[in-house]
N, C-alpha and C positions, 0 to 999 in steps of 0.2 A: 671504486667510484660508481661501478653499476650498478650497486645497489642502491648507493645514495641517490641515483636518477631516478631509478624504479619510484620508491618512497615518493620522493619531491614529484612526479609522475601523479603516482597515484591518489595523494590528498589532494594537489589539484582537480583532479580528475571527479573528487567527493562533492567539494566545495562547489566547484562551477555546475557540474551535471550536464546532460545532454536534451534534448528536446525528447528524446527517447526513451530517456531513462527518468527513473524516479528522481527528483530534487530531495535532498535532505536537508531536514531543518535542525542542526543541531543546536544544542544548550550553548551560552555563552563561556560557561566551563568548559566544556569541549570546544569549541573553537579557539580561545586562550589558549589553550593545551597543540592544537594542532599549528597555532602560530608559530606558536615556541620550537615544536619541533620541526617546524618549514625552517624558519629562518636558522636555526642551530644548523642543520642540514645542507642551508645554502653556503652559509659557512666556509662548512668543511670542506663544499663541493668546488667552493672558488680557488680553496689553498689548493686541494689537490690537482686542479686544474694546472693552478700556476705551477705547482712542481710537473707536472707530467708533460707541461707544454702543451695540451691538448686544447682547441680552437672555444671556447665558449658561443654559446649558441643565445647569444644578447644583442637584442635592437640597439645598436649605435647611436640612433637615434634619441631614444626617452630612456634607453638603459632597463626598457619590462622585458624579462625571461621569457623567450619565444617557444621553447620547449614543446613540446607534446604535450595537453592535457590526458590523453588517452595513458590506460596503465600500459607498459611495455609488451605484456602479455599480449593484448587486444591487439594493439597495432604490429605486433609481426601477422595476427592473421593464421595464428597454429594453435588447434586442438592442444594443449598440454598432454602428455602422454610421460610423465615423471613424477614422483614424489619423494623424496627423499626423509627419510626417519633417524636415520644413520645416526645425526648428533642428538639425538632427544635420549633422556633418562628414565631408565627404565625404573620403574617402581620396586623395590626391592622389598620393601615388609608390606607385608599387609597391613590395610589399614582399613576402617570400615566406610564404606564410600555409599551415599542415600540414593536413590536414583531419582527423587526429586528435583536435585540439582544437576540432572542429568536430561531434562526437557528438552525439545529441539529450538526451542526458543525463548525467552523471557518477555514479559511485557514492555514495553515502550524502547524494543533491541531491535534495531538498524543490523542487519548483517549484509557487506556487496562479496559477493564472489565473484570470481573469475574462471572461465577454464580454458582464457587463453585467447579465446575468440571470441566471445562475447561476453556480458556482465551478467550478473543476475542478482536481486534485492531480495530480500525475506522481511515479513513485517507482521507481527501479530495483531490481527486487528481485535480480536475477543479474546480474554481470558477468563475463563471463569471457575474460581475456586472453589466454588463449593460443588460442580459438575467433575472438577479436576478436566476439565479439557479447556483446549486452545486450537483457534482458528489463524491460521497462520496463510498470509496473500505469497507467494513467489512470482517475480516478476522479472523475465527473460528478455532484453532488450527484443523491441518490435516482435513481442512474441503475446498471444493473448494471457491474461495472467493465470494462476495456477493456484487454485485453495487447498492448504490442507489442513485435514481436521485430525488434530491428535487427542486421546484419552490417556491419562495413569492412573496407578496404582501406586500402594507399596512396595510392588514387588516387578513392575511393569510397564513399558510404555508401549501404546500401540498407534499406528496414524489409522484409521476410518475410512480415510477417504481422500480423493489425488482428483481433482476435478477441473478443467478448464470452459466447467457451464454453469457453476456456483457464480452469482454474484460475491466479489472478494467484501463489501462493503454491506450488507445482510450478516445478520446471524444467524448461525445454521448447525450452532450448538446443543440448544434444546431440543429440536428436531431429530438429532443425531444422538440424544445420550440414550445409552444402553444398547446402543445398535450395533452391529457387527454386517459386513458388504462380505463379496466376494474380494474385494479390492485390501479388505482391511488387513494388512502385516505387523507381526511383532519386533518392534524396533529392539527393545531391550528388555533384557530378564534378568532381576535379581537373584544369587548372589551377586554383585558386582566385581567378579573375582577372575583370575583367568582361567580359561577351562570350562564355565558355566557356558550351553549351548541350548541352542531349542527350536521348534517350528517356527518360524519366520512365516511362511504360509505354505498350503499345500504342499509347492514343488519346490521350496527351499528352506533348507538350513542356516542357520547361526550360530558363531561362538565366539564369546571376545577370549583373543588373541593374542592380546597384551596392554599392558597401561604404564602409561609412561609419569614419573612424576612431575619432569617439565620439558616442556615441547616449545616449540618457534616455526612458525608459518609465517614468514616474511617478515614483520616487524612487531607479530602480536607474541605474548610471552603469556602463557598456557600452562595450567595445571593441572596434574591427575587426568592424562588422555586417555579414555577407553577405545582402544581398535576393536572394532566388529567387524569379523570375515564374514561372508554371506556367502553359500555355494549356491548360484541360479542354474537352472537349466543348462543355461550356455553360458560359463564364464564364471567369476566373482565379482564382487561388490564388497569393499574396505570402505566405511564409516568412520572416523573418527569425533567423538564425544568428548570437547572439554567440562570442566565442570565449570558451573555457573556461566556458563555460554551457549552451551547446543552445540551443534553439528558445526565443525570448522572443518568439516574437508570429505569428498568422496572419493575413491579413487574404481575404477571400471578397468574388467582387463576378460581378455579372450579366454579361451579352453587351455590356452599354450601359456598362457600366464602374463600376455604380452599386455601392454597398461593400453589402453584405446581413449580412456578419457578420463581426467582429474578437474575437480570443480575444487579451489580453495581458498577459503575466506581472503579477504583484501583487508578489510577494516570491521571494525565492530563498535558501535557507538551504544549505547544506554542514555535511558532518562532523554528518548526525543522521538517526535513527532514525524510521519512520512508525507508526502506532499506530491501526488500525481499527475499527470496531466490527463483530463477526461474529456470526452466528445461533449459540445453543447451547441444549442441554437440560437443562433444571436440576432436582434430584432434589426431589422431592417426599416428603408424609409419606401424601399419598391413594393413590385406585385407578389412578390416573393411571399414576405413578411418577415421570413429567418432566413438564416444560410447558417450552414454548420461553421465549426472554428473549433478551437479548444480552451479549458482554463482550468490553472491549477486548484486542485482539489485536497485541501491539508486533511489529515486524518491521525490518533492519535488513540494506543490500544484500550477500549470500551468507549470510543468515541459519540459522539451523536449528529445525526443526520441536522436537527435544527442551526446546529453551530457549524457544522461543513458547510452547507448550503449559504448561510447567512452569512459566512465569508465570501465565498464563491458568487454570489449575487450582488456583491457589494463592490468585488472587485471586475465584474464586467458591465458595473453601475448601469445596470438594472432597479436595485436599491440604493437608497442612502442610509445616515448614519444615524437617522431618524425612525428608521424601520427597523423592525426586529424581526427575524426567523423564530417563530415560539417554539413550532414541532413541525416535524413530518415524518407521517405515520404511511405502516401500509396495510390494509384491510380487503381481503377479499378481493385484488386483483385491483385497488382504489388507492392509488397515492396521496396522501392527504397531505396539503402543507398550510399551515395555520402561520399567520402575519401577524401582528400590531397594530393595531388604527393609525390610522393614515395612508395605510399602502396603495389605496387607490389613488390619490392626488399625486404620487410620487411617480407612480406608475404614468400616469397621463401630462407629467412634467419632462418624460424621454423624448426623443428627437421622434421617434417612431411613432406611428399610430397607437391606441390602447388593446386592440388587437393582438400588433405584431410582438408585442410589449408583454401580453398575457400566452399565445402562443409560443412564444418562446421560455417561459417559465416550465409550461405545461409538455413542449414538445422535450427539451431538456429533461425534467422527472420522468416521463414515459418513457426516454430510451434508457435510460440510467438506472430505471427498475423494471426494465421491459413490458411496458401493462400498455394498453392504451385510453386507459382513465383518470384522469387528475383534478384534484376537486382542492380548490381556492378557499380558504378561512379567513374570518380576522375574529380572535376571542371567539375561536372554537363556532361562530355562527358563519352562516355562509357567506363568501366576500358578493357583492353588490357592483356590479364595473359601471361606470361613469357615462358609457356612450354605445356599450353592447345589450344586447339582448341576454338577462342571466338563463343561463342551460338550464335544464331538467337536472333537478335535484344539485343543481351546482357542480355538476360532472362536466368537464368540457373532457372531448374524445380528441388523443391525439390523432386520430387519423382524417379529421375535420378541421383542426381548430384555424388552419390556414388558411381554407375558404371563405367568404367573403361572409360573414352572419349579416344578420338581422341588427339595423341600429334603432336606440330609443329615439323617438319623433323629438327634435331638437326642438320644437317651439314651445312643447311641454317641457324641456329640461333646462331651456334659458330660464325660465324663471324659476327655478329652483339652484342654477349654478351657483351661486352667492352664500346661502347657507348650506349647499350639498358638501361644501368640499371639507367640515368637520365631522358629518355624519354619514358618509357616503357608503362606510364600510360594514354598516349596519344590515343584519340577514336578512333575506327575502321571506316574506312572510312563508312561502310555500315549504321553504327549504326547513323548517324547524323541527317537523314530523319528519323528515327525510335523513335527518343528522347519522350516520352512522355510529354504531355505537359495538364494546367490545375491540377495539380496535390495539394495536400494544404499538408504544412509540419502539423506533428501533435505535 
């Protein structure tokens, strides 16, 4: 019955999510599927219950499962320091195994780990196939997140790069193809056979181990596992590689052989989208103009910035359903975000000043791409604001944009309110020679 806890544990645990942790958004296929096996689960959990005589942990009241959403792991609050292989099958014939299907992760693949104490998410946000590499985000509860950047071969995987100063949400693929770091290690080498070893990097070795034909990590059911021993400096490092999944497990152990720490998958979802919570500035009615806050940020692998944003602006009704996010680009240290006509009427329809309203779009982009320049569009010409002074070159600086500007003389813009509000989004003549150009949507 502890297992059947664990399980009912820990798809609660998927489903609801933490303020801290990534929300997942899975397919309605996959949610079907996780029903079915909640309730089949609850089940069992009730009969066994009833036979064991052991106390159920249910509100009397409404009859909802008061349980722990936390996996069992997490809530004892212990490093895992075990893994057990014992019942897994070993691969007995050789077989010819690709090491394509050997990536550390697949596109639109949700992986949560555990290692006992806290969770951790994996989520590829770039793949690109014709580079053969992938940009892959890790994310450590309350921990800042983690990019890594993997390349293959035929004959080869290697990661590039382990960075927690990468924007996870930038592409940093192209930048990085053909490159090789100090940082850069050889995950796997073909043959994919056992026996086959190699430089790992400078001061460590590799050699897979063994491969099992089918393996079990808690409720997932696993094919053809390649174990990778690692000798570091101080200690080893066990990898294990399903196929068609990536990495479902690490195991870490001292000079004495003693295990110190096991990271191992929890769940594995395909075919869905991740959805984080990110820092933004929210428009205010005081002196302030913004105050920070947070708001979920969905993202989905080769995503794009105009469709994140234009959700995200929508849902902290900044815009309406009238507005469209076109693009937003980055160029030279220049956040670009291109609107739809109308955006200005919309914008000065908020409870907030048009200011606090545009300041918070602008201060929001700046920190989220760290620049301090963000420049307004609508159809690609420079947006026109209704009761500000337009900047120089259409650039508003986030390190300004909160100060008090320069308003246009209202008695000249009463008489133009009446036909302004269909045309308002129309470029400033100055700004046209100023357009930047060369710029790559991201």
């Amino acid at each position: 019955m502890k297992l059947k806890q664990l399980i009912l544990s820990s798809i609660a645990f998927l489903l609801v999510g933490c303020a801290s942790e990534p929300m997942i958004n899975l397919s309605e296929e996959n949610q079907s599927i996780i029903e079915e096996k909640r309730q089949s689960l609850e089940g069992n959990q009730t009969e066994d219950e009833s036979t064991e005589g052991t106390e159920s942990e249910t509100n009397s009241a409404d009859g909802e499962d008061t349980q722990s959403q936390e996996p069992e792991e997490a809530s004892n609050s212990q490093i895992l320091t075990s893994f057990d292989t014992s019942e897994w099958v070993a691969l007995e014939e050789a077989v010819q195994l690709n090491i394509e299907d050997y990536l550390p992760n697949v596109m639109y693949q949700i992986k949560q780990y555990s290692n006992g104490e806290t969770s951790r998410v994996d989520y590829p946000n770039f793949v690109d196939q014709t580079l053969n590499m992938m940009q892959v985000e890790a994310r450590i509860t309350d921990q800042t997140p983690i990019v890594n950047i993997f390349s293959w071969g035929n004959s080869q995987i290697t990661r590039l790069e382990e960075s927690s100063e990468l924007n996870p949400y930038v592409n940093h693929l192209t930048g990085m193809n053909g490159q090789t770091t100090q940082e850069s290690e050889l995950l796997l080498q073909a043959p994919l056979q056992v026996g086959t070893s190699w430089q790992r990097d400078a001061a460590t070795t590799s050699e897979i181990t063994a491969i099992y034909s089918q393996a079990t990590i808690r409720d997932l059911e696993l094919e053809n596992v390649i174990e990778v021993t690692s000798t570091l400096e101080s200690g080893t490092l066990v990898e294990y590689y399903a196929q068609n999944e990536g990495i479902v497990a690490t195991v870490e152990a001292d000079d004495a052989g003693t295990v110190t720490q096991v990271w191992q998958a929890q769940a594995i979802y395909h075919e869905n989208r991740i959805i984080n919570n990110v820092e933004v500035m929210m428009p205010t009615t005081d002196d302030a103009m913004v105050e920070p806050g947070q708001a979920a940020f969905s993202w989905q692998t080769n995503g794009n910035f105009a469709s994140a944003f234009d959700s995200m602006f929508k849902e902290l009704g900044i815009l309406d359903d009238t507005i469209t996010v076109q693009s937003v680009t980055l160029d030279e240290g220049v956040v670009i975000i291109d609107f739809s006509p109308g955006v200005v009427a919309v914008l000065n329809s908020h409870e907030a000043s048009e200011q606090a309203v545009i300041a918070s779009i602008v201060t929001t982009l700046g920190n989220f791409f760290n620049t301090d320049q963000v420049r307004l569009t609508v159809n690609n010409s420079g947006m026109l604001p209704d009761t500000l002074e337009y900047p120089t070159n259409g650039i508003y600086q986030v390190s300004t944009i909160t100060t008090p500007l320069e308003t246009i003389n209202t008695s000249v813009e009463s008489s133009e309110s009446t036909s302004n509000a269909s045309s308002m989004d129309e470029s400033a003549t100055i700004d046209e020679s100023q357009t930047t150009t060369g710029s790559e949507s991201l």
